[in-house]
PyMOL Python script that loads the backbone (N, CA, C, O; Angstrom):
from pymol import cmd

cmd.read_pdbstr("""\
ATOM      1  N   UNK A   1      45.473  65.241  10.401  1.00  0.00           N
ATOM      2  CA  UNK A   1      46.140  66.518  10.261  1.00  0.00           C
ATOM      3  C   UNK A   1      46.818  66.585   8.904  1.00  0.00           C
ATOM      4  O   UNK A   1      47.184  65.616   8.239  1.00  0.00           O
ATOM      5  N   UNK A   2      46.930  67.845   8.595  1.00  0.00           N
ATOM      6  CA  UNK A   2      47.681  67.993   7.126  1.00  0.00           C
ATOM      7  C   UNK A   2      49.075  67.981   7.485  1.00  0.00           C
ATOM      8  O   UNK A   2      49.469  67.632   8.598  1.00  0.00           O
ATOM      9  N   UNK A   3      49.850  68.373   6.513  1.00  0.00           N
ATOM     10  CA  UNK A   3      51.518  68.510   6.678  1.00  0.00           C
ATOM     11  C   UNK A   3      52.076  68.267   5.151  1.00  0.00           C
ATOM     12  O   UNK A   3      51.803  67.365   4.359  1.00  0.00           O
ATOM     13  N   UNK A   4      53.011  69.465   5.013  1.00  0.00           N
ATOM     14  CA  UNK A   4      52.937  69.425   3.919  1.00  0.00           C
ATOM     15  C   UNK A   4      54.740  68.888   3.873  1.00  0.00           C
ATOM     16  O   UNK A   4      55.581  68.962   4.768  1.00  0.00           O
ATOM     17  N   UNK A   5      54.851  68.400   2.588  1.00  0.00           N
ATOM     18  CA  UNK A   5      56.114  67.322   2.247  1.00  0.00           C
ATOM     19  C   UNK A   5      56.793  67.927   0.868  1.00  0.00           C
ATOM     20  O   UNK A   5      56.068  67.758  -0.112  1.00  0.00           O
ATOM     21  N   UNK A   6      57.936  68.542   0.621  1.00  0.00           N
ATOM     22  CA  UNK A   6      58.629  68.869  -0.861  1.00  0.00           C
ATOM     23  C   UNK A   6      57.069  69.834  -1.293  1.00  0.00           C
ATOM     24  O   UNK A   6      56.554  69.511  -2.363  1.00  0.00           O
ATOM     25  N   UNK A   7      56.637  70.535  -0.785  1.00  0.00           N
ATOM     26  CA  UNK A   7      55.047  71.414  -1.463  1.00  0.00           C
ATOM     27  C   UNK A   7      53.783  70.316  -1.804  1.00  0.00           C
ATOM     28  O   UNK A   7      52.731  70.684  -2.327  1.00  0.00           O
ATOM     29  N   UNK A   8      54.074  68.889  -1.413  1.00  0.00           N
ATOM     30  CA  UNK A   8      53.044  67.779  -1.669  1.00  0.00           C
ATOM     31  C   UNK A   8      52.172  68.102   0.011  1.00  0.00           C
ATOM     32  O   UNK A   8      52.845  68.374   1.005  1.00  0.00           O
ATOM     33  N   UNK A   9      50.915  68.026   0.054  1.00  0.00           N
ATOM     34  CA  UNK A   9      50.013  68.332   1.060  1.00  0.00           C
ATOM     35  C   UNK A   9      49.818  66.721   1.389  1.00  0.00           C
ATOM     36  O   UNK A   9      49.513  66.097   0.372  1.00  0.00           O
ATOM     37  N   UNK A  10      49.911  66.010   2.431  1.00  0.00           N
ATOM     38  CA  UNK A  10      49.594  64.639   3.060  1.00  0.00           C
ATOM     39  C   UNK A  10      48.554  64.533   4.228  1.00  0.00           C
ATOM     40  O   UNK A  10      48.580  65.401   5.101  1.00  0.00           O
ATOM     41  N   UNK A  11      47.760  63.650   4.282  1.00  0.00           N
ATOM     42  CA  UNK A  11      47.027  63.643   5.423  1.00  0.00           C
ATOM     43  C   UNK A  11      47.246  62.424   6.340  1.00  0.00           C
ATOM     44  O   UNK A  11      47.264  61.248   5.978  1.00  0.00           O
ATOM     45  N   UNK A  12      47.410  62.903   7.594  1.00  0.00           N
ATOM     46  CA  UNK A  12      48.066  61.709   8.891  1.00  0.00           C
ATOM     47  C   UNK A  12      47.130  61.765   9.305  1.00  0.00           C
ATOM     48  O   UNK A  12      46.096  62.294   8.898  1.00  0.00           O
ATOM     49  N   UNK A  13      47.415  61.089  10.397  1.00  0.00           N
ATOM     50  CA  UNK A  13      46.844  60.871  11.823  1.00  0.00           C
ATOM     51  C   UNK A  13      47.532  61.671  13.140  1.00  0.00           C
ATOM     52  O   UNK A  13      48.730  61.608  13.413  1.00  0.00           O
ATOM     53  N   UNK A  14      46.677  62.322  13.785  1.00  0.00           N
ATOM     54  CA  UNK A  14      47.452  63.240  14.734  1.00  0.00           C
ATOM     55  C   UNK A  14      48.717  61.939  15.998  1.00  0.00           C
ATOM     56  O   UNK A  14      48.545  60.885  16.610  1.00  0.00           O
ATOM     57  N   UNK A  15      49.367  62.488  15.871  1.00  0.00           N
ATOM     58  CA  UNK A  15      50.666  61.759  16.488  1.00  0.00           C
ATOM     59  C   UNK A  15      51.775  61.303  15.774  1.00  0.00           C
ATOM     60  O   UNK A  15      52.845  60.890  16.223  1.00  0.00           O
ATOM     61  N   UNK A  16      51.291  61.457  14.243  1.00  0.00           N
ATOM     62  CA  UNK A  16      52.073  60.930  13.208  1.00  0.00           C
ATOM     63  C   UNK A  16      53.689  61.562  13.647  1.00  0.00           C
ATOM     64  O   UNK A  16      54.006  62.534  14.333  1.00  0.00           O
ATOM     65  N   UNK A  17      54.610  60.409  12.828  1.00  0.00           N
ATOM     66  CA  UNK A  17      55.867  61.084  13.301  1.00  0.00           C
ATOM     67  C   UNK A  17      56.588  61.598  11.601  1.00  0.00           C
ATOM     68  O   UNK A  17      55.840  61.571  10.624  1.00  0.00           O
ATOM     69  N   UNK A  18      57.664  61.916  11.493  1.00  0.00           N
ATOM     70  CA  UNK A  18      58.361  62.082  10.688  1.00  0.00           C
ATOM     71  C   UNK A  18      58.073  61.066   9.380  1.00  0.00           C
ATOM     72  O   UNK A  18      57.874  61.319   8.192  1.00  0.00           O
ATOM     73  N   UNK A  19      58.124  60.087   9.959  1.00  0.00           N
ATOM     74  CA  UNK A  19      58.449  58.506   8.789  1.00  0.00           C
ATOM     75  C   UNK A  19      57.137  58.330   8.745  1.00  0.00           C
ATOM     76  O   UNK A  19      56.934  57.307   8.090  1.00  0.00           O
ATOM     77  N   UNK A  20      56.139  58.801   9.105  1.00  0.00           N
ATOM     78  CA  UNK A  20      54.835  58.317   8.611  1.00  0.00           C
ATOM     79  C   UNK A  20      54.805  59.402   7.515  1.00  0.00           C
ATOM     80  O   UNK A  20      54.286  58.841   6.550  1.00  0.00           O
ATOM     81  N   UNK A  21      55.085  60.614   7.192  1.00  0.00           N
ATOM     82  CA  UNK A  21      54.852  61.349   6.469  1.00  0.00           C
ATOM     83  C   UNK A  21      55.517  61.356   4.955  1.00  0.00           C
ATOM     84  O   UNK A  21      55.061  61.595   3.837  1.00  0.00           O
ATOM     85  N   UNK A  22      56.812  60.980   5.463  1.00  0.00           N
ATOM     86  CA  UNK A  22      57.946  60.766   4.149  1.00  0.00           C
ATOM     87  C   UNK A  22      57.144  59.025   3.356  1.00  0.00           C
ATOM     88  O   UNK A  22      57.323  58.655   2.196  1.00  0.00           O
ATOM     89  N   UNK A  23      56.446  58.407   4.251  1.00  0.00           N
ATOM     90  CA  UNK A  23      55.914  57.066   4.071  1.00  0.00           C
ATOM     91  C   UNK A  23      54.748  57.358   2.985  1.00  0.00           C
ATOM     92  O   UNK A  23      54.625  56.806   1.892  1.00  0.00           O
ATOM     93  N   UNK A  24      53.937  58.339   3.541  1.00  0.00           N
ATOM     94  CA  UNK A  24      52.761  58.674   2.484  1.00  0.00           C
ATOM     95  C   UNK A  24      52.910  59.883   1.531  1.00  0.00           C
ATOM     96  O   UNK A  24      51.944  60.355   0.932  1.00  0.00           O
ATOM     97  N   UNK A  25      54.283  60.404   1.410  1.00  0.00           N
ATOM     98  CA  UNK A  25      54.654  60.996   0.117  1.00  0.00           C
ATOM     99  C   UNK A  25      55.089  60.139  -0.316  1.00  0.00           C
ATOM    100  O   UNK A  25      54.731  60.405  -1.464  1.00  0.00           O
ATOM    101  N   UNK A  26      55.746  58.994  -0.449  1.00  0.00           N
ATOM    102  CA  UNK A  26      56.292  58.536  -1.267  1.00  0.00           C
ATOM    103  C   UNK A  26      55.412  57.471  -2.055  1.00  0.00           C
ATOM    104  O   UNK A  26      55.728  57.176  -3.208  1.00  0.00           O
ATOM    105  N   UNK A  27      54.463  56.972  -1.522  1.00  0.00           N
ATOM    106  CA  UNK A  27      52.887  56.582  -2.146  1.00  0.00           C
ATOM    107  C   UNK A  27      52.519  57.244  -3.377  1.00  0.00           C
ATOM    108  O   UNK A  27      52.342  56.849  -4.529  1.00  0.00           O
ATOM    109  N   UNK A  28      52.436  58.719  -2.618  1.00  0.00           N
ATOM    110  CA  UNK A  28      51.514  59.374  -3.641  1.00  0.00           C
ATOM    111  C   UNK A  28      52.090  59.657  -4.705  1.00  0.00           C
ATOM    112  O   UNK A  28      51.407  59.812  -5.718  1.00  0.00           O
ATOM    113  N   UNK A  29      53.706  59.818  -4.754  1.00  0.00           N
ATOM    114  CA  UNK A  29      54.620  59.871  -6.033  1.00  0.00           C
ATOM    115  C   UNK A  29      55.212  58.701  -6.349  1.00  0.00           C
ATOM    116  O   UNK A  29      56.167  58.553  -7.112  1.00  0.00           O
ATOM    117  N   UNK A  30      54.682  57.950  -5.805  1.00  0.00           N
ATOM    118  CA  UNK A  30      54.894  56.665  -6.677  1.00  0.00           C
ATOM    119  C   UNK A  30      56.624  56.439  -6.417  1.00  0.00           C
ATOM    120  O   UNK A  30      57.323  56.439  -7.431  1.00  0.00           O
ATOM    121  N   UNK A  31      57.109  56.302  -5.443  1.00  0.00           N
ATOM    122  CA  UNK A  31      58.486  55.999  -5.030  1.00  0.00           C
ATOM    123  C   UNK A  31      58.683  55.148  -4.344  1.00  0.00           C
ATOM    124  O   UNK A  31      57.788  54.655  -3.658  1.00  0.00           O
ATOM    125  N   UNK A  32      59.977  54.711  -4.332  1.00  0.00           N
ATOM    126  CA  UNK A  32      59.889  53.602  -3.494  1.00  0.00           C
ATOM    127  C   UNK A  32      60.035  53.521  -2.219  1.00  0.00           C
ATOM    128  O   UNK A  32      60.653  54.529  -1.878  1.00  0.00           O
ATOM    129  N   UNK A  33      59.814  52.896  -1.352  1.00  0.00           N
ATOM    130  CA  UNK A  33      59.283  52.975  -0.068  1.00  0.00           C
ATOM    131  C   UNK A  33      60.361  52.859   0.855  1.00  0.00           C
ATOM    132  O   UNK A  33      60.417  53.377   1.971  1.00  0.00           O
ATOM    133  N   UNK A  34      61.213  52.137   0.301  1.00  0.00           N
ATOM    134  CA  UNK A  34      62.627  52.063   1.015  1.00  0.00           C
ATOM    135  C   UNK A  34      63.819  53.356   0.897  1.00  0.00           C
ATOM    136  O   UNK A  34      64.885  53.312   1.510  1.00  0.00           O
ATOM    137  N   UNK A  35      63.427  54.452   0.024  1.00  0.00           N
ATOM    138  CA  UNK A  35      64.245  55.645  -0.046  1.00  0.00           C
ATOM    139  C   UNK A  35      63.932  56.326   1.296  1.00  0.00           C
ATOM    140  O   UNK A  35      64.688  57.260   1.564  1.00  0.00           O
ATOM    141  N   UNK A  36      62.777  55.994   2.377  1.00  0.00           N
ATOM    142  CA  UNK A  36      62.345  56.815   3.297  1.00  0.00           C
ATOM    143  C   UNK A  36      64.080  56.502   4.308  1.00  0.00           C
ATOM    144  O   UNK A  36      64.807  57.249   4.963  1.00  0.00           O
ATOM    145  N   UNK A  37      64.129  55.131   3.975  1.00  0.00           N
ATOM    146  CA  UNK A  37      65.742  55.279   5.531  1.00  0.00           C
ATOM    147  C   UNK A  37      66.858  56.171   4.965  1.00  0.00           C
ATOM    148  O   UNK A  37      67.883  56.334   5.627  1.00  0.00           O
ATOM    149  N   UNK A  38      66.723  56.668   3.940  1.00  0.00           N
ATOM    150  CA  UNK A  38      68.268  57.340   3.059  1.00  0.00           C
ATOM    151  C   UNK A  38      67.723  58.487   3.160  1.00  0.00           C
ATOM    152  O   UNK A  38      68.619  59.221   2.742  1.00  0.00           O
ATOM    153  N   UNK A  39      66.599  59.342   3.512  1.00  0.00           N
ATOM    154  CA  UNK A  39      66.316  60.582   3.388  1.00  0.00           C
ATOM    155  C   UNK A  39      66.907  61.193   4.318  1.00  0.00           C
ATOM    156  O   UNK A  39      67.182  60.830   5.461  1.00  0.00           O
ATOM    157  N   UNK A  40      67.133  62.350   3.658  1.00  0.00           N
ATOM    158  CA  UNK A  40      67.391  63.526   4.696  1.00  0.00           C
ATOM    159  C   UNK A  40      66.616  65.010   5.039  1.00  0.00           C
ATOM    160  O   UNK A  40      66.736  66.111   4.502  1.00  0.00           O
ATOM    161  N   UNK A  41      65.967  64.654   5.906  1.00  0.00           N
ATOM    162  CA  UNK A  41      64.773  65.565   6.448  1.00  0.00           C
ATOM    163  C   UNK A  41      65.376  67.106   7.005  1.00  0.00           C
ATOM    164  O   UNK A  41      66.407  67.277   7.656  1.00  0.00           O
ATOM    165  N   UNK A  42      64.498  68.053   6.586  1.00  0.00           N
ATOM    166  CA  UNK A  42      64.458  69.122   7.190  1.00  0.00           C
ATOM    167  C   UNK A  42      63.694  70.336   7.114  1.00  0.00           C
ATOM    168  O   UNK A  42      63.546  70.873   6.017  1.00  0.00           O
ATOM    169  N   UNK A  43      63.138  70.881   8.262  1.00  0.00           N
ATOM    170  CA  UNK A  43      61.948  71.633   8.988  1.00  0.00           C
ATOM    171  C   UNK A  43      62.352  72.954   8.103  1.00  0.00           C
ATOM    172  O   UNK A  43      63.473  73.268   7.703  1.00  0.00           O
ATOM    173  N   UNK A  44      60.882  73.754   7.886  1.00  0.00           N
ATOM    174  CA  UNK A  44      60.972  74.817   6.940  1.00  0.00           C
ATOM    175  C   UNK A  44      61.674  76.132   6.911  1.00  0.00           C
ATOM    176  O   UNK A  44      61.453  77.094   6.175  1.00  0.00           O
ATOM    177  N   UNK A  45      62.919  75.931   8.232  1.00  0.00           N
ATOM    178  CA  UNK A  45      63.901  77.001   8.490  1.00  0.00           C
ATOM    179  C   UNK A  45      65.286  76.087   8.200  1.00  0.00           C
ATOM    180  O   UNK A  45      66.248  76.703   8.658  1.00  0.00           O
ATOM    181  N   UNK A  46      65.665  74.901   7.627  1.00  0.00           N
ATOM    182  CA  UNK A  46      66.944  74.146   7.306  1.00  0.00           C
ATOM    183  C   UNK A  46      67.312  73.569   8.152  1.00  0.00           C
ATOM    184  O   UNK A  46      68.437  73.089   8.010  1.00  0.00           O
ATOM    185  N   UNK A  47      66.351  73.228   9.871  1.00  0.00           N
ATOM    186  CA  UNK A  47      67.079  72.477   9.839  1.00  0.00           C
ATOM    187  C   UNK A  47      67.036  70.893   9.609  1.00  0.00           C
ATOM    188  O   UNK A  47      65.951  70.538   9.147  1.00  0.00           O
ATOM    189  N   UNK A  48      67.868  69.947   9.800  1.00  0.00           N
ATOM    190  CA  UNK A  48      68.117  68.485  10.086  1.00  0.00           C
ATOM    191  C   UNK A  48      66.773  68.491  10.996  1.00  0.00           C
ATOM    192  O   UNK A  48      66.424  69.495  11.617  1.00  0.00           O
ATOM    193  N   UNK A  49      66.006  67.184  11.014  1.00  0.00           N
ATOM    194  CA  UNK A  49      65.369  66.645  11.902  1.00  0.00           C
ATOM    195  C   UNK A  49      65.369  65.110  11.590  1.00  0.00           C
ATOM    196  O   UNK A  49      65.699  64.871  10.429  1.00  0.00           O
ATOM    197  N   UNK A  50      65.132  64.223  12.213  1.00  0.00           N
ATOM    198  CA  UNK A  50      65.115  63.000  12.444  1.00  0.00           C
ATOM    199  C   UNK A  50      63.433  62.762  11.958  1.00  0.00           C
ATOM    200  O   UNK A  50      62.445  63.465  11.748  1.00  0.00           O
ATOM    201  N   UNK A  51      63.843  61.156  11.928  1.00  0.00           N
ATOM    202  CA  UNK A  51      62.787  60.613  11.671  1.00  0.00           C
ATOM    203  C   UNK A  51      61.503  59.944  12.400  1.00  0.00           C
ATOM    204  O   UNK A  51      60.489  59.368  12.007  1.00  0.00           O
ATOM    205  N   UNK A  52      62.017  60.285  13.584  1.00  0.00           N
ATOM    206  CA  UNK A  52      61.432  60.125  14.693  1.00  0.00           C
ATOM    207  C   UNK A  52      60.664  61.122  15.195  1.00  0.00           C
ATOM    208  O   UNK A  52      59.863  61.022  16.125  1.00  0.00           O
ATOM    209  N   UNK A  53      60.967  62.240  14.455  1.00  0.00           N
ATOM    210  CA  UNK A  53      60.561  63.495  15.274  1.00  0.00           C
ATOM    211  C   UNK A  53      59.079  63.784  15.259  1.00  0.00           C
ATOM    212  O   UNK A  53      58.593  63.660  14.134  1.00  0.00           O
ATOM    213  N   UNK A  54      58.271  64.119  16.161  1.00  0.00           N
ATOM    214  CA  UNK A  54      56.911  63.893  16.135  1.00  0.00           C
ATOM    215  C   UNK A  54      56.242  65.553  15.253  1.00  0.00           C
ATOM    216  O   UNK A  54      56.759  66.646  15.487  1.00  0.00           O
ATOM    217  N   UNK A  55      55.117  65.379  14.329  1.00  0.00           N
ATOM    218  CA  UNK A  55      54.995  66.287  13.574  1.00  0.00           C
ATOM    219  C   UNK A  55      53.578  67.087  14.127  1.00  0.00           C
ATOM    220  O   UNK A  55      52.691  66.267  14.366  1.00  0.00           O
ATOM    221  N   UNK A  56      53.265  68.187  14.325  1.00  0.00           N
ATOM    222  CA  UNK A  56      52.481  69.215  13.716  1.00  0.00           C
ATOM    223  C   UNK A  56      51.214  69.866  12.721  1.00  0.00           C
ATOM    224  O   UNK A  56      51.487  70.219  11.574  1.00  0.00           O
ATOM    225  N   UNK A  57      49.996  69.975  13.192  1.00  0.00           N
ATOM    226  CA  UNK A  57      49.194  70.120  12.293  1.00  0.00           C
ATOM    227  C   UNK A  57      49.797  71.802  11.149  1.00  0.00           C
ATOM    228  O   UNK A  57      50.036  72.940  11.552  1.00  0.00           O
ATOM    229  N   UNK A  58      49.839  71.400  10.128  1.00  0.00           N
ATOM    230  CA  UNK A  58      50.114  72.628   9.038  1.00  0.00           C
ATOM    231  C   UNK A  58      51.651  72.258   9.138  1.00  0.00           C
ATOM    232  O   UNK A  58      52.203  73.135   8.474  1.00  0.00           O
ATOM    233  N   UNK A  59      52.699  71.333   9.672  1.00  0.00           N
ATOM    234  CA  UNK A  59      54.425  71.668   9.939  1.00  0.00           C
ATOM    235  C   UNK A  59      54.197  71.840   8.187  1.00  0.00           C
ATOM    236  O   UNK A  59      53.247  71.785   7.405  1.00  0.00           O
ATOM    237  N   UNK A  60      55.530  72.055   8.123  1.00  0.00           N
ATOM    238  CA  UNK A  60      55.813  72.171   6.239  1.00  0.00           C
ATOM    239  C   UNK A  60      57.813  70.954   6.599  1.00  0.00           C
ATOM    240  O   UNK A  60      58.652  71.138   7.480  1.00  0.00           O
ATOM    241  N   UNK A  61      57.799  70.090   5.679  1.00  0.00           N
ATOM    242  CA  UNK A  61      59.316  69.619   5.593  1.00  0.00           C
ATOM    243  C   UNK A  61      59.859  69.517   4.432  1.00  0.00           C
ATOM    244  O   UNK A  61      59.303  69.624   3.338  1.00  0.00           O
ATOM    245  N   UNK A  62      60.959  69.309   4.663  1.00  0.00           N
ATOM    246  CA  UNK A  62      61.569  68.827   3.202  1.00  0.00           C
ATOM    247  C   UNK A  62      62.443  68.019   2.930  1.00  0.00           C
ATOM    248  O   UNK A  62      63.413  68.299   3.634  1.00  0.00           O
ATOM    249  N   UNK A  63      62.733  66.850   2.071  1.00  0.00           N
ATOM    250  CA  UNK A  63      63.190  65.526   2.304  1.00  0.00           C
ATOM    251  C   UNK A  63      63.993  65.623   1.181  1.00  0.00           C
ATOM    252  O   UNK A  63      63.439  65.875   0.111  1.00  0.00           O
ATOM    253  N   UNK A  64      65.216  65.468   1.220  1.00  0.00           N
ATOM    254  CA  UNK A  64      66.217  64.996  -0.105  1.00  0.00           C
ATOM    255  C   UNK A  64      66.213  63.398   0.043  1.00  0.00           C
ATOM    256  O   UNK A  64      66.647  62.801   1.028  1.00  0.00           O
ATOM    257  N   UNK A  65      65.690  62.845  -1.018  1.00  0.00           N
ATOM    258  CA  UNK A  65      65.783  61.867  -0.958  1.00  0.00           C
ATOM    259  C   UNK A  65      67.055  61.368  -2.216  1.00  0.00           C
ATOM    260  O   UNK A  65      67.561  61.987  -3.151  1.00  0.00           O
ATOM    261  N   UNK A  66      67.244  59.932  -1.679  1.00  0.00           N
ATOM    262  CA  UNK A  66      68.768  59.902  -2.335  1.00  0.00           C
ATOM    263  C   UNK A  66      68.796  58.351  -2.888  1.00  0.00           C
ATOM    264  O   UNK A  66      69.795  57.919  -3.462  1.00  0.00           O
TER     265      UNK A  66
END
""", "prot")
cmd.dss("prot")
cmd.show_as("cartoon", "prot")
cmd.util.cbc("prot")
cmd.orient("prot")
C-alpha cells in the first residue's frame, strides 16, 4: 500500500503500522533511524497519533521530527 509521509509517497506492506512508515521515510531521506522514537506524528486533519497506530491505503501523515 502507498501512504504518504511530510508529501514523501512510501510503499508498505498492508498492516503496516505508524513506525513502519516514519521507518521507510527516513531511509529514503537519508536520516537517522533513531529520530523515529522522538517524532511526533499527525493524521492529515492535526491530529496526534501514536506510533502504533495501524495505517491505511492512500492515509497522508505528518511527522515533526526532532
Amino acid at each position: 500500500m502507498k501512504v504518504k509521509v511530510n508529501r514523501t509517497t512510501v510503499e508498505l506492506f498492508e498492516g503496516a503500522k505508524v513506525r513502519q512508515a516514519l521507518l521507510q521515510y527516513c531511509v529514503r531521506r537519508k536520516l537517522p533511524l533513531s529520530l523515529v522514537e522522538t517524532a511526533e506524528v499527525y493524521d492529515a486533519w492535526g491530529h496526534r497519533i501514536d506510533l502504533d497506530a495501524p495505517l491505511s491505503e492512500g492515509k497522508t501523515i505528518k511527522c515533526k521530527i526532532q
